[in-house]
N, C-alpha and C positions, 0 to 999 in steps of 0.2 A: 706640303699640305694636301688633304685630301676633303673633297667633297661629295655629299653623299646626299640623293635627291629619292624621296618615297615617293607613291604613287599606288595607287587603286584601294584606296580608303571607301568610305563609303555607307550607304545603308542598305543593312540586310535583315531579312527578319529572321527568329530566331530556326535553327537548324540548315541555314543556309548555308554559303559558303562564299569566301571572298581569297583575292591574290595579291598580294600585298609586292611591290617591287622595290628595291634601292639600287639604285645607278650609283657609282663612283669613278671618279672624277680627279685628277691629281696625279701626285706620287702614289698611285697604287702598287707599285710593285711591289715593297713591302710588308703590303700589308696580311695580317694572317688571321684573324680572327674576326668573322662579321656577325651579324646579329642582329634581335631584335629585343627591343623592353619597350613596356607600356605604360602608360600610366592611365589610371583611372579617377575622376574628379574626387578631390579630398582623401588620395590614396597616394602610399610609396610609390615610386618607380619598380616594377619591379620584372625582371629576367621571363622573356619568352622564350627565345631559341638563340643557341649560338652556334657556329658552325666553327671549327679550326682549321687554319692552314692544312691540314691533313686528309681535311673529309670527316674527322670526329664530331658528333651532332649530342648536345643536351639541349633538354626542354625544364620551363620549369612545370610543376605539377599538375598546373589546375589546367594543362593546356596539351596532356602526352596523349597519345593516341589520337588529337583530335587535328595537330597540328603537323607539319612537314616543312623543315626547311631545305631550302640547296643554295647551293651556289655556280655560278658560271663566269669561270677565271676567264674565258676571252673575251666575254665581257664585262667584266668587274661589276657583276650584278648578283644581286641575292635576293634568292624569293623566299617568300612565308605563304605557303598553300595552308589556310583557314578554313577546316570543315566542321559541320555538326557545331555552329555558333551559338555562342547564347547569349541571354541579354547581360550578363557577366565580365564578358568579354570587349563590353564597352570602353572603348579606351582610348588616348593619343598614342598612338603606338609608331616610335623611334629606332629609325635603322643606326647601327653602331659599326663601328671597325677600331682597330686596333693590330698595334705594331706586335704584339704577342698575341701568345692564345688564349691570354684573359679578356674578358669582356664584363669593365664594371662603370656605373657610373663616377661620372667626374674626373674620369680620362679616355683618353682614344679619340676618335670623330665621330662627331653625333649629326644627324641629320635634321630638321622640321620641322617632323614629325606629318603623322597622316589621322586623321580621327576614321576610328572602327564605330559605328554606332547599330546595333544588333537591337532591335525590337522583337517583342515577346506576341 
């Protein structure tokens, strides 16, 4: 099992910038694909950034150039650096890992969640 704890949620007004962390916790040796998805009130779940066992990095769209993910394997932590916010970006936004290098809902380890709340 693995556990996976977010951290630096918060309120930002918009164009600001927030750091979003998950700790993991467990059997992480395994693990290879971590990540993040959001959701937003009355909205899918849907894909912010994943990162693969490798170092390969996707974003989903409404979030590229704005967003950076990494990660740090001696620490089985992954950050999401959040700049140029908008009120948009408003969201519960859940760290993920997974035993491959997919990262989808309704499998893998899910964390929380952390709420983003970006004012205009």
């Amino acid at each position: 099992q693995v556990q996976l704890v977010e951290s630096g949620g918060g309120l930002v007004q918009a164009g600001g910038s927030l750091r979003l962390s998950c700790a993991a916790s467990g059997s992480f040796f395994s693990i290879r694909a971590m990540g993040w998805y959001r959701q937003a009130s009355g909205k899918q779940r849907e894909l912010v950034a994943v990162i693969t066992g490798s170092g390969r990095t996707n974003y989903g769209d409404s979030v590229k150039g704005r967003f950076t993910i990494s990660r740090d394997n001696a620490k089985n932590t992954v950050y999401l650096q959040m700049n140029s916010l908008k009120p948009e970006d408003t969201a519960v936004y859940y760290c993920a890992a997974d035993h491959s290098d997919l990262l989808l809902p309704g499998r893998g380890y899910w964390g929380q969640g952390t709420q983003v709340f970006v004012s205009s």
